[in-house]
PDB file of N, H, CA, C and O in Angstrom:
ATOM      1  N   UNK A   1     109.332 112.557  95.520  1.00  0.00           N
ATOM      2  CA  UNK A   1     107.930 112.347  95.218  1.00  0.00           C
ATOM      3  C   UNK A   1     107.474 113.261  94.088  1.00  0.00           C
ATOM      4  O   UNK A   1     106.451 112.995  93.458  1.00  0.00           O
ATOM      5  N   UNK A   2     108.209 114.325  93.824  1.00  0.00           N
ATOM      6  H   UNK A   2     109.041 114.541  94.336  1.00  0.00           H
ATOM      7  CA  UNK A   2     108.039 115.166  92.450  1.00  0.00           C
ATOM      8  C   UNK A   2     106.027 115.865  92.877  1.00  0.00           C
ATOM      9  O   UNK A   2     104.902 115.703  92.404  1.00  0.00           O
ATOM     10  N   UNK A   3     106.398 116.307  93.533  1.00  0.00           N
ATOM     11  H   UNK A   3     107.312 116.438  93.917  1.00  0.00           H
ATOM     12  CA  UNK A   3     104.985 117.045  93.946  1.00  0.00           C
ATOM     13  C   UNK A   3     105.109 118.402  94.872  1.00  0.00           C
ATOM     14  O   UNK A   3     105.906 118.414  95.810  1.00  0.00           O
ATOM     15  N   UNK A   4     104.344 119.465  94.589  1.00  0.00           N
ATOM     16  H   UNK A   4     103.696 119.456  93.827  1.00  0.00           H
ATOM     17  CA  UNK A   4     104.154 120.546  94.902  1.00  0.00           C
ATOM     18  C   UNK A   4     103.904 120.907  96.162  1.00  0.00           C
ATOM     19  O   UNK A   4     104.611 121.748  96.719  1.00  0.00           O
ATOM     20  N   UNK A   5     102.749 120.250  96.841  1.00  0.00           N
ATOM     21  H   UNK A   5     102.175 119.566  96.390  1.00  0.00           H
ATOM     22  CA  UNK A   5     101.838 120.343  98.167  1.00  0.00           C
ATOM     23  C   UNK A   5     101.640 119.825  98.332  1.00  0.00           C
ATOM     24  O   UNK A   5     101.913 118.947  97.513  1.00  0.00           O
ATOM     25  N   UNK A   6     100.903 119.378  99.492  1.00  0.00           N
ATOM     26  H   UNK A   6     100.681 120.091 100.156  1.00  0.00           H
ATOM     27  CA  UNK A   6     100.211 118.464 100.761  1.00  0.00           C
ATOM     28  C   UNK A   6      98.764 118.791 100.389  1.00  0.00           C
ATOM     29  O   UNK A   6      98.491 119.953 100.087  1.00  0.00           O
ATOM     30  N   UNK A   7      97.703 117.732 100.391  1.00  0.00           N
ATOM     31  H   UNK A   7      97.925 116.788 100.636  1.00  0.00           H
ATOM     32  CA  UNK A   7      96.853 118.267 100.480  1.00  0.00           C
ATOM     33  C   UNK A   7      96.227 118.218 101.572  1.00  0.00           C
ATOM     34  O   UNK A   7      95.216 118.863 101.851  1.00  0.00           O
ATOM     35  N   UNK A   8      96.929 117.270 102.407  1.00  0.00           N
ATOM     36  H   UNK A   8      97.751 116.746 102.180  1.00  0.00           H
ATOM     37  CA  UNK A   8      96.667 117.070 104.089  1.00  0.00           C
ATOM     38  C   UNK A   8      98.093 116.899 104.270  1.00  0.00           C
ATOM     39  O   UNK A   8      99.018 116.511 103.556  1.00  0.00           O
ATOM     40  N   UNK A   9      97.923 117.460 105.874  1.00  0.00           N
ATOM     41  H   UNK A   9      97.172 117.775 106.454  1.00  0.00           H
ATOM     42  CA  UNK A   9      99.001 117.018 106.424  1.00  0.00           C
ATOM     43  C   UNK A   9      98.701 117.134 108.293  1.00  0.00           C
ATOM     44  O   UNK A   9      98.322 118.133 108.904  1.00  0.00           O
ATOM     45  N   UNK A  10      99.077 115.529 108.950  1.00  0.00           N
ATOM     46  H   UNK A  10      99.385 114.718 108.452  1.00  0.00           H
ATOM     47  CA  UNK A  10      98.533 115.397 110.276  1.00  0.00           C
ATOM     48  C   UNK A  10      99.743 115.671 111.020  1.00  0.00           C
ATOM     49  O   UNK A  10     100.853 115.406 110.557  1.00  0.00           O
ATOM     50  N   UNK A  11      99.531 116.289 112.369  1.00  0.00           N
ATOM     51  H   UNK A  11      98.630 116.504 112.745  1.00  0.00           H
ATOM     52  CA  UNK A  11     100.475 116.254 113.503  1.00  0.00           C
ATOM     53  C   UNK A  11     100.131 114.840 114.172  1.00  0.00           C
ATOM     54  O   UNK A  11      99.033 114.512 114.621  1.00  0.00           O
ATOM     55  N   UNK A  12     101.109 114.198 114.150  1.00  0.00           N
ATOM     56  H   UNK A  12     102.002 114.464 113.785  1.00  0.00           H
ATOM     57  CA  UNK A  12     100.779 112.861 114.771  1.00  0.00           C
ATOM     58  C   UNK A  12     100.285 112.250 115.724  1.00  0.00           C
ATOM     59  O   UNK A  12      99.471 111.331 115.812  1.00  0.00           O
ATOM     60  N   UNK A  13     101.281 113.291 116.968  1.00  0.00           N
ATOM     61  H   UNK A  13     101.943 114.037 116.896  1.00  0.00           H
ATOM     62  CA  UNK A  13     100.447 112.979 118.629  1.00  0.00           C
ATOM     63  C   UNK A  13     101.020 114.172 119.488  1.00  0.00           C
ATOM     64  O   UNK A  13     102.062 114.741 119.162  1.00  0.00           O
ATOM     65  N   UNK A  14     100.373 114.480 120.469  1.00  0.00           N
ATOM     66  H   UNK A  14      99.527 114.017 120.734  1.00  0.00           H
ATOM     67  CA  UNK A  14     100.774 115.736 121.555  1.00  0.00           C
ATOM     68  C   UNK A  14     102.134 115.215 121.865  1.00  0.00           C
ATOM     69  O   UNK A  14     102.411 114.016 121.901  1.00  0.00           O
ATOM     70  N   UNK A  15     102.921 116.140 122.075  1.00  0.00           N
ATOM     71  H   UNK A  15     102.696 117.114 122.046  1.00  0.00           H
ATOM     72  CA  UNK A  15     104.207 115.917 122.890  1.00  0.00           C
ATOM     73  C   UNK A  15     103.992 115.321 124.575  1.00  0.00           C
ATOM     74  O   UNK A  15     103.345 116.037 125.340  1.00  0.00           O
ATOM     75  N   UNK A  16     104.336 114.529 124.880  1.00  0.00           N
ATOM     76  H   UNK A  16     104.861 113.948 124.259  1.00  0.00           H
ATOM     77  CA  UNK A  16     103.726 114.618 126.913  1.00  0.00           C
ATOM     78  C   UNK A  16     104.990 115.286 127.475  1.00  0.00           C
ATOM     79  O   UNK A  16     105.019 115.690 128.638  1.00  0.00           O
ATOM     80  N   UNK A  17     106.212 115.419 126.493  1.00  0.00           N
ATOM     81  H   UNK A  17     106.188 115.091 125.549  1.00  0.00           H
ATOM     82  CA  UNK A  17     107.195 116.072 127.512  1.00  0.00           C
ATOM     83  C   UNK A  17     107.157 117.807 127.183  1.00  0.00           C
ATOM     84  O   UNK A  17     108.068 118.319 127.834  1.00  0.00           O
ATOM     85  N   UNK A  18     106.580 118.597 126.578  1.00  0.00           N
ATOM     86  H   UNK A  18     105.840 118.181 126.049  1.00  0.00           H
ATOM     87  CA  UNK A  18     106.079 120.034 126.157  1.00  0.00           C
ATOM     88  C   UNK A  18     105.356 120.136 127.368  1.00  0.00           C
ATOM     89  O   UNK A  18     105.054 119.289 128.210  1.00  0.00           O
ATOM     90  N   UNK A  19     105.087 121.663 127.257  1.00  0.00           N
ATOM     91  H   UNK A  19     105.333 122.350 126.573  1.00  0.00           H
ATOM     92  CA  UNK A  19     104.139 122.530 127.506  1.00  0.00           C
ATOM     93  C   UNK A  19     103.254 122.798 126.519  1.00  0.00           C
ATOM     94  O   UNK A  19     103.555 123.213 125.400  1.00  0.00           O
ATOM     95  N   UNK A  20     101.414 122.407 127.195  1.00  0.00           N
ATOM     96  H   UNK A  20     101.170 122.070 128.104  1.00  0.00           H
ATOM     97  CA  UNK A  20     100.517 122.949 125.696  1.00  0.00           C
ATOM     98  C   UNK A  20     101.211 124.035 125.536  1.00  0.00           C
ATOM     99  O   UNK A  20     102.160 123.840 124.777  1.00  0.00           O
ATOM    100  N   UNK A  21     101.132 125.180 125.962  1.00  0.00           N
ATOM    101  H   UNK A  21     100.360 125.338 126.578  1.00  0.00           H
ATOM    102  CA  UNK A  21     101.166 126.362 125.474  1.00  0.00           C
ATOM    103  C   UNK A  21     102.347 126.404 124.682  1.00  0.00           C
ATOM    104  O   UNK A  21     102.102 126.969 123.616  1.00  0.00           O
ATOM    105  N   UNK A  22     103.802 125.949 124.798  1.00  0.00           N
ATOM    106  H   UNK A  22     104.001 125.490 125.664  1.00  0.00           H
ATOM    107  CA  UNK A  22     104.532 125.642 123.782  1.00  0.00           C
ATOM    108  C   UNK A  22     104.451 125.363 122.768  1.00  0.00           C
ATOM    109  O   UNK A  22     104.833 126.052 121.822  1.00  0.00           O
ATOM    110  N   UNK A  23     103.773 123.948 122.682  1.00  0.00           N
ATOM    111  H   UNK A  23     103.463 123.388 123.451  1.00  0.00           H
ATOM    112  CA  UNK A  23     103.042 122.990 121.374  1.00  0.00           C
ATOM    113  C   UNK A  23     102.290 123.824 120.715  1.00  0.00           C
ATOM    114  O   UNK A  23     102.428 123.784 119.493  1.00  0.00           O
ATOM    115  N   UNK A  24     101.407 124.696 121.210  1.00  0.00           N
ATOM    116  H   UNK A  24     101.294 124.728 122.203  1.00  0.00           H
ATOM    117  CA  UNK A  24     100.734 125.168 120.199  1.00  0.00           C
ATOM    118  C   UNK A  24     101.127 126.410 119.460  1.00  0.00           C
ATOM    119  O   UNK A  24     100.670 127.019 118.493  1.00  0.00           O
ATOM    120  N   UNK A  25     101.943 126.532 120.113  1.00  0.00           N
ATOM    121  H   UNK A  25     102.314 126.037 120.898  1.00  0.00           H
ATOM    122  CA  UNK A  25     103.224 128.331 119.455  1.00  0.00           C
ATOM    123  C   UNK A  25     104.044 127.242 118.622  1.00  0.00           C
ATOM    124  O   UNK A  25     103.199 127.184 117.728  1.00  0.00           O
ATOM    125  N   UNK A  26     104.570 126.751 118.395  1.00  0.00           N
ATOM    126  H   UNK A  26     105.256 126.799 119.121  1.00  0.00           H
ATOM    127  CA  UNK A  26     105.536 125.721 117.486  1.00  0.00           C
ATOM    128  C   UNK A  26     104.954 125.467 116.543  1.00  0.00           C
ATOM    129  O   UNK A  26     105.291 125.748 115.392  1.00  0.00           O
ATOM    130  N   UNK A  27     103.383 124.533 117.105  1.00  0.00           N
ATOM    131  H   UNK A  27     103.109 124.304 118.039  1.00  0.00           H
ATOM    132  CA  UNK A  27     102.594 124.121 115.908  1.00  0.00           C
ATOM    133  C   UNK A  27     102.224 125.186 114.930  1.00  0.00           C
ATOM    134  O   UNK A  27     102.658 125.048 113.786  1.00  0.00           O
ATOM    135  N   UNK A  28     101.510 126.195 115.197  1.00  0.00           N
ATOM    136  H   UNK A  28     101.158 126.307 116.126  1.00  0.00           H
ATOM    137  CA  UNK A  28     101.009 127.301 114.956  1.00  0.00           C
ATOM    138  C   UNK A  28     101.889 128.094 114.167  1.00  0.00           C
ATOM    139  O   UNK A  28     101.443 128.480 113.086  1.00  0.00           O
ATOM    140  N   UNK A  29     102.864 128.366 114.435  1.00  0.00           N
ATOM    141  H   UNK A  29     103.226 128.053 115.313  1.00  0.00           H
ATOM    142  CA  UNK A  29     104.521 128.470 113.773  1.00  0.00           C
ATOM    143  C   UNK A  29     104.395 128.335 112.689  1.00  0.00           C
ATOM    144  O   UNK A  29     104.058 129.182 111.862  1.00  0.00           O
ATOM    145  N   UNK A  30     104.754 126.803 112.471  1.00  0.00           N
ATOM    146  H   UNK A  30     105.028 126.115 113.143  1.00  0.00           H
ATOM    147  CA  UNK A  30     104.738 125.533 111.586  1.00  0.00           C
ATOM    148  C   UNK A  30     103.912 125.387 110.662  1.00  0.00           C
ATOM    149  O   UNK A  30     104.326 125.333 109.504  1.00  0.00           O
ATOM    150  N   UNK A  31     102.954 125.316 110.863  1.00  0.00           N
ATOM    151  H   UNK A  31     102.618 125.360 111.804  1.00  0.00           H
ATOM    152  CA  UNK A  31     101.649 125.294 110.255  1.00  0.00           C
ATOM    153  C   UNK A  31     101.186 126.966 109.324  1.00  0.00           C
ATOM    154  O   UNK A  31     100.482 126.891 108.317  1.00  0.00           O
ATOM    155  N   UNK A  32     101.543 127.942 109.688  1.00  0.00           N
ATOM    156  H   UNK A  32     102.115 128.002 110.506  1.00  0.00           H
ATOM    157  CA  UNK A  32     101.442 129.090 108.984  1.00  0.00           C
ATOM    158  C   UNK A  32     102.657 129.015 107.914  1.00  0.00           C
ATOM    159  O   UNK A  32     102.391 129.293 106.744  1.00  0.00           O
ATOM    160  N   UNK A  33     103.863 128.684 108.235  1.00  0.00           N
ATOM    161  H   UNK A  33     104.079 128.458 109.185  1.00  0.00           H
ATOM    162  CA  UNK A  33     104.624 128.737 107.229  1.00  0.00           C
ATOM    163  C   UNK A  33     104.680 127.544 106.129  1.00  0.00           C
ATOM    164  O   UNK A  33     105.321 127.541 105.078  1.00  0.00           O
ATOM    165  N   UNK A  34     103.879 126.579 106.628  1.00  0.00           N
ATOM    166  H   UNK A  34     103.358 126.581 107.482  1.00  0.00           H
ATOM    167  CA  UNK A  34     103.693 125.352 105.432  1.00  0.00           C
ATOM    168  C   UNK A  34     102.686 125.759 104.334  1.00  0.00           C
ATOM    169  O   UNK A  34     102.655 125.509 103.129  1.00  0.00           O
ATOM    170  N   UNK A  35     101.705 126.614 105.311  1.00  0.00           N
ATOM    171  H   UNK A  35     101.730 126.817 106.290  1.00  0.00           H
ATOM    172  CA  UNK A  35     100.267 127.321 104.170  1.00  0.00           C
ATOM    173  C   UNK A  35     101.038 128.313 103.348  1.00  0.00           C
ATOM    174  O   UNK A  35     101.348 128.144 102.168  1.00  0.00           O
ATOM    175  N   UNK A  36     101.290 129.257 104.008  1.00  0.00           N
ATOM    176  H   UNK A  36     101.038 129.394 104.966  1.00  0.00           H
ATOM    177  CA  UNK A  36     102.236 130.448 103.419  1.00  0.00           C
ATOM    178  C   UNK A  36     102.478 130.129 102.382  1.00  0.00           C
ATOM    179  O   UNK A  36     101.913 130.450 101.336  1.00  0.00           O
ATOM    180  N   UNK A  37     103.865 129.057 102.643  1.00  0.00           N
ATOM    181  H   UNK A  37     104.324 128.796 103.492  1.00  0.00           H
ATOM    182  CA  UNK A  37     104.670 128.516 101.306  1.00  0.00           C
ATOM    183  C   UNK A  37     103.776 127.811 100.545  1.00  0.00           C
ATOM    184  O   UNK A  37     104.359 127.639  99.475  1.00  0.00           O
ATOM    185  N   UNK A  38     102.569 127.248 100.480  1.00  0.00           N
ATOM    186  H   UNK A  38     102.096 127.388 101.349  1.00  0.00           H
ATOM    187  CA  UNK A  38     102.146 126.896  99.621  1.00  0.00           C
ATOM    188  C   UNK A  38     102.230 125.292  99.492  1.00  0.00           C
ATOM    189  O   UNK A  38     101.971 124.680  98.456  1.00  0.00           O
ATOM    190  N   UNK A  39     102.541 124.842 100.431  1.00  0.00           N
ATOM    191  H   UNK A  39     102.751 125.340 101.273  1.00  0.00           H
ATOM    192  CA  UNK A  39     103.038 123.600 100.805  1.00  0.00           C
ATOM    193  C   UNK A  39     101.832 121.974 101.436  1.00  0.00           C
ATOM    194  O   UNK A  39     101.745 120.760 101.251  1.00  0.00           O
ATOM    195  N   UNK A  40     101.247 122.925 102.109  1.00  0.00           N
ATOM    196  H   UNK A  40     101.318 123.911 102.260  1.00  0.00           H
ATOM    197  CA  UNK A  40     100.112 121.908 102.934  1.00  0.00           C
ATOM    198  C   UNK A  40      98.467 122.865 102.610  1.00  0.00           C
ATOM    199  O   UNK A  40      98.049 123.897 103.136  1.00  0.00           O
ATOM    200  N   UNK A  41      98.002 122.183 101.782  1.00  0.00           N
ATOM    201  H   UNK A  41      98.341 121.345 101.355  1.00  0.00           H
ATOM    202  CA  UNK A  41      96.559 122.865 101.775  1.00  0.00           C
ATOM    203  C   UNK A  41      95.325 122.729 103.341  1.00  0.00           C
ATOM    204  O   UNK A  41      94.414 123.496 103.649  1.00  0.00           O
ATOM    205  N   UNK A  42      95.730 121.639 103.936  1.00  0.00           N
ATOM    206  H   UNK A  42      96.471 121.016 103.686  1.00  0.00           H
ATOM    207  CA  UNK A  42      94.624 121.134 104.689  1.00  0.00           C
ATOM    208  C   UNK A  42      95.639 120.659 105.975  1.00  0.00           C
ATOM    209  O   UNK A  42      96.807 120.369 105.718  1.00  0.00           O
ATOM    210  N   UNK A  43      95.206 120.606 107.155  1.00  0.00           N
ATOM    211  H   UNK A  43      94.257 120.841 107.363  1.00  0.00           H
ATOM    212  CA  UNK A  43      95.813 120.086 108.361  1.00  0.00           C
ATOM    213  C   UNK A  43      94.589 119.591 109.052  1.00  0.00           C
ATOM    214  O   UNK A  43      93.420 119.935 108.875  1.00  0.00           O
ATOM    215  N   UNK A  44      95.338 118.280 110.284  1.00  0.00           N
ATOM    216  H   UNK A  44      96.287 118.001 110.428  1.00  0.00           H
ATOM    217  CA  UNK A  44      94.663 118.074 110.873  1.00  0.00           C
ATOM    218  C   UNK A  44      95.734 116.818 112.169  1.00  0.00           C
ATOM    219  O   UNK A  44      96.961 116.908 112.170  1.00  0.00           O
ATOM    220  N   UNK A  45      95.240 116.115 112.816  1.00  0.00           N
ATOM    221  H   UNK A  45      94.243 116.042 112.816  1.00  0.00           H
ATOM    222  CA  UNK A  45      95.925 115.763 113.920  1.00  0.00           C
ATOM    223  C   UNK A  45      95.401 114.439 113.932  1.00  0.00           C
ATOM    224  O   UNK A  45      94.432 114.069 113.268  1.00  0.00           O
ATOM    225  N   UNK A  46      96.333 113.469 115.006  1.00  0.00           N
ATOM    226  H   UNK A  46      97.120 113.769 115.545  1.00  0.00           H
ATOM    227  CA  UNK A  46      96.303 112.348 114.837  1.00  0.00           C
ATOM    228  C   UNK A  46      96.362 111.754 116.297  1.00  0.00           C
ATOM    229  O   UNK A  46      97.484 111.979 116.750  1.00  0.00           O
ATOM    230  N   UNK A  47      95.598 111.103 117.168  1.00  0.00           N
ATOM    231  H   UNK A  47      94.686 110.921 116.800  1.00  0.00           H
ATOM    232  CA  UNK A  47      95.886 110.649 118.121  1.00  0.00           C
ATOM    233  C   UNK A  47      95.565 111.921 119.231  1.00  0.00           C
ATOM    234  O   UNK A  47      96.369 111.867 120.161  1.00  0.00           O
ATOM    235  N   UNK A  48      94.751 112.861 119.338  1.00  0.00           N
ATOM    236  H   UNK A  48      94.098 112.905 118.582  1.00  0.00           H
ATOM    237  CA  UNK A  48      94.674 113.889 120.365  1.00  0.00           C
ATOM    238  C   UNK A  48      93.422 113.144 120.559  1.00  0.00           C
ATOM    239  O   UNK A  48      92.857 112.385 119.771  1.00  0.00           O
ATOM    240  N   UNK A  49      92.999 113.596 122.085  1.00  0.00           N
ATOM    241  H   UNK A  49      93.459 114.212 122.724  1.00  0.00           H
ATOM    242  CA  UNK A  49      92.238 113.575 123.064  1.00  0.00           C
ATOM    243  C   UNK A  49      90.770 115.052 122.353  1.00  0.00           C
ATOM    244  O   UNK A  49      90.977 115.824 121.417  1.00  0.00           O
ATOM    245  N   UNK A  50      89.613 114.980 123.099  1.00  0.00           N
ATOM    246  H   UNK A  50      89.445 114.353 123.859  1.00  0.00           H
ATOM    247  CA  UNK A  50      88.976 115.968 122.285  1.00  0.00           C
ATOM    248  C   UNK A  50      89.602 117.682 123.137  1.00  0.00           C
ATOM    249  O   UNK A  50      89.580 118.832 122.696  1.00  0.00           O
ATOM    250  N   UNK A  51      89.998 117.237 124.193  1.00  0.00           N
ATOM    251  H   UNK A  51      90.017 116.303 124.551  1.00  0.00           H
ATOM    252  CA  UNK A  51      90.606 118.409 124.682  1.00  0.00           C
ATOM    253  C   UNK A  51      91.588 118.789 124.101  1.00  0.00           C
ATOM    254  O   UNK A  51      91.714 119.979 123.814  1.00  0.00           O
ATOM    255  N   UNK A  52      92.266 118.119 123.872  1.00  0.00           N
ATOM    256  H   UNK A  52      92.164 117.151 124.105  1.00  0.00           H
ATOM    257  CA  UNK A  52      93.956 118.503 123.112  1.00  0.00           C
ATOM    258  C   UNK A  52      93.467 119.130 121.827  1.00  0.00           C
ATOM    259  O   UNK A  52      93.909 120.220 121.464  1.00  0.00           O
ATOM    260  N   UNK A  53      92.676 118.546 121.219  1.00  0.00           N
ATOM    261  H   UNK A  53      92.318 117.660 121.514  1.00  0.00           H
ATOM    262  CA  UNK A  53      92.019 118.716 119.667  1.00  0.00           C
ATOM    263  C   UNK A  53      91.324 120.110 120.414  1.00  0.00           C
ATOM    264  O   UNK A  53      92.232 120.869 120.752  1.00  0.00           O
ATOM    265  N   UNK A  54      90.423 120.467 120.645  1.00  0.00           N
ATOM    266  H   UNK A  54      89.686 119.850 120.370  1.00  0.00           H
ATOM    267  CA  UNK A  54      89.869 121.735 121.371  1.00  0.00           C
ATOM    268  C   UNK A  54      91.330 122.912 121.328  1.00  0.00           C
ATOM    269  O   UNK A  54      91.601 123.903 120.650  1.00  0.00           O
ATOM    270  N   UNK A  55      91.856 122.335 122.184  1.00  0.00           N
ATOM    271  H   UNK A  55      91.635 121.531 122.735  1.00  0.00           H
ATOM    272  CA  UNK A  55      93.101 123.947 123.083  1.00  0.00           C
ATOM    273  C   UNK A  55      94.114 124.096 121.437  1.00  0.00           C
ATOM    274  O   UNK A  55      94.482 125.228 121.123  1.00  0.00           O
ATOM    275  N   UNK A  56      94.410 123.123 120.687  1.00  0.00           N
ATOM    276  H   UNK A  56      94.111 122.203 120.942  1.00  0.00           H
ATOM    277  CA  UNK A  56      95.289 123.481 120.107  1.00  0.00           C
ATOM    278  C   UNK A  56      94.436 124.193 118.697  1.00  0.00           C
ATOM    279  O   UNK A  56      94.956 125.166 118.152  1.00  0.00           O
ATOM    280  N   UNK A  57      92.877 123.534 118.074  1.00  0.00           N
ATOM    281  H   UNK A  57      92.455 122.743 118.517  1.00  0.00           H
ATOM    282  CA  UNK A  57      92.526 124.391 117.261  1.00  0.00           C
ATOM    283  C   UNK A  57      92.159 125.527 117.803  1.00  0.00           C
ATOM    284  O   UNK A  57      92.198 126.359 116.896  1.00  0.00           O
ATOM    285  N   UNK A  58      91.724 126.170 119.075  1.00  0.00           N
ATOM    286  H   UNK A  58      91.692 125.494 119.811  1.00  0.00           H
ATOM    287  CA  UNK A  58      91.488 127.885 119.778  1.00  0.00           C
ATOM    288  C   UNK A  58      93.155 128.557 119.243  1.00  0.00           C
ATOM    289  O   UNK A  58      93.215 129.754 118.965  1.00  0.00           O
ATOM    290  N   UNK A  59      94.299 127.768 119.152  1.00  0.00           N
ATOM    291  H   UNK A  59      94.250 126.795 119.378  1.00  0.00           H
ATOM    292  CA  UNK A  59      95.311 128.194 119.358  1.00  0.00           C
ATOM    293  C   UNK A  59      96.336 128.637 117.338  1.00  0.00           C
ATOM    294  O   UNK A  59      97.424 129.089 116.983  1.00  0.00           O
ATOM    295  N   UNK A  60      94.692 127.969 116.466  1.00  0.00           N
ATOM    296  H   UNK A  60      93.808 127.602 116.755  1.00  0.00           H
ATOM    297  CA  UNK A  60      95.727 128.063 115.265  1.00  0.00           C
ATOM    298  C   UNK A  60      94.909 128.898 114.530  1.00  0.00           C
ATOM    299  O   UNK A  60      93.696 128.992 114.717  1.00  0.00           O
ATOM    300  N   UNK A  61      95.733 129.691 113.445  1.00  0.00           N
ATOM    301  H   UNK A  61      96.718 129.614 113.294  1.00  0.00           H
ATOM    302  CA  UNK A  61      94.795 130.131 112.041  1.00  0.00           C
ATOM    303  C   UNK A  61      93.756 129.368 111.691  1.00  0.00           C
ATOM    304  O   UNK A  61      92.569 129.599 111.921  1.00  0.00           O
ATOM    305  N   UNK A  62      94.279 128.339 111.061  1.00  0.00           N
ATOM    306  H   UNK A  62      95.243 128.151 110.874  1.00  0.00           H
ATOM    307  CA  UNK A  62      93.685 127.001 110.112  1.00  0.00           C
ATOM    308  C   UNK A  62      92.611 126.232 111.133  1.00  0.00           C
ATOM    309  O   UNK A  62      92.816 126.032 112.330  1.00  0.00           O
ATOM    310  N   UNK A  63      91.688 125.934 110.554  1.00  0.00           N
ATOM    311  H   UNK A  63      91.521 126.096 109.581  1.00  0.00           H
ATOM    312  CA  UNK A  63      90.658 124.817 110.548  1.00  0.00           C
ATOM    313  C   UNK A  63      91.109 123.610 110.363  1.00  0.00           C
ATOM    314  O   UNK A  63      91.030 123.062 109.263  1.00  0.00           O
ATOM    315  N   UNK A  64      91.906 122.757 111.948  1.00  0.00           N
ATOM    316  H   UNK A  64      91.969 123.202 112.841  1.00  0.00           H
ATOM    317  CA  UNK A  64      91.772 121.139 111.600  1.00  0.00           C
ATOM    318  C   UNK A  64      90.847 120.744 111.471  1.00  0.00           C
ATOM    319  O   UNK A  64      89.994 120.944 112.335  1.00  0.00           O
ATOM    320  N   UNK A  65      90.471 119.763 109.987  1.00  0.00           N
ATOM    321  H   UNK A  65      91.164 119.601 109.284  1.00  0.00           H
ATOM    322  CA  UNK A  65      89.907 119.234 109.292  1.00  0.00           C
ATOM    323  C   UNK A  65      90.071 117.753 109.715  1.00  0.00           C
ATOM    324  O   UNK A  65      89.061 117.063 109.572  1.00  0.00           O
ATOM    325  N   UNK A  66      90.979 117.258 110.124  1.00  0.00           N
ATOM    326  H   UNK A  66      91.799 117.818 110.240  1.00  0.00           H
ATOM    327  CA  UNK A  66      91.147 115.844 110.002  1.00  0.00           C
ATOM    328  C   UNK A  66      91.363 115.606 111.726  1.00  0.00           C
ATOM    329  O   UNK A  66      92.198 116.291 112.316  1.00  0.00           O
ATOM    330  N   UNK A  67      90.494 114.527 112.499  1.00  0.00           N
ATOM    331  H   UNK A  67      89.815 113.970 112.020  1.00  0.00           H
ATOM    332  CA  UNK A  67      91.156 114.405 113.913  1.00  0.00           C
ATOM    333  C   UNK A  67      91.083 112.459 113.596  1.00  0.00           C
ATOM    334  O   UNK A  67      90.130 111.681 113.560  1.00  0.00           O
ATOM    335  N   UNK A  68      92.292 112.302 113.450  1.00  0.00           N
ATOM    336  H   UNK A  68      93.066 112.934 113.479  1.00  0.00           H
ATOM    337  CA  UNK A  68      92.261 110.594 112.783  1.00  0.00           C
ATOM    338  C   UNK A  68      92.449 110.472 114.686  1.00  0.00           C
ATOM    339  O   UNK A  68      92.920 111.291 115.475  1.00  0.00           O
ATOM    340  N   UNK A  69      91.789 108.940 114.944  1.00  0.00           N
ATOM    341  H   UNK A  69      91.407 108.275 114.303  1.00  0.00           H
ATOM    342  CA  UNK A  69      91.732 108.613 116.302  1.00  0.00           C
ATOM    343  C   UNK A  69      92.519 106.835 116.036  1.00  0.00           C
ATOM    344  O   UNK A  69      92.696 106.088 116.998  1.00  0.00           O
TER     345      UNK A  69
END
């Protein structure tokens, strides 16, 4: 694709076979080292519930921006 960064980038859907508290140490992970590198300007999620959307943004740096339903 010959491109630098993301200017979004969505987590698609909760795992049902995880542990939240897993998911959101992975995500959280993940998501710091995509900003870090310079890689994903913006995040956001795809298919969460408003609870899921709730526990996992308490759980990240970043401000999801995007909750596509």
């Amino acid at each position: 694709m010959q491109i630098d960064y993301l200017d979004s980038f969505l987590l698609h859907r909760p795992d049902p076979l995880m542990e939240p508290e897993e998911v959101a140490e992975e995500v959280a992970e993940a998501f710091d080292e995509l900003q870090t590198a310079g890689k994903v300007r913006h995040f956001g999620v795809s298919n969460f519930n408003p609870q899921q959307f709730e526990f996992l943004q308490e759980n990240l740096d970043q401000k999801l921006l995007i909750n596509q339903l």
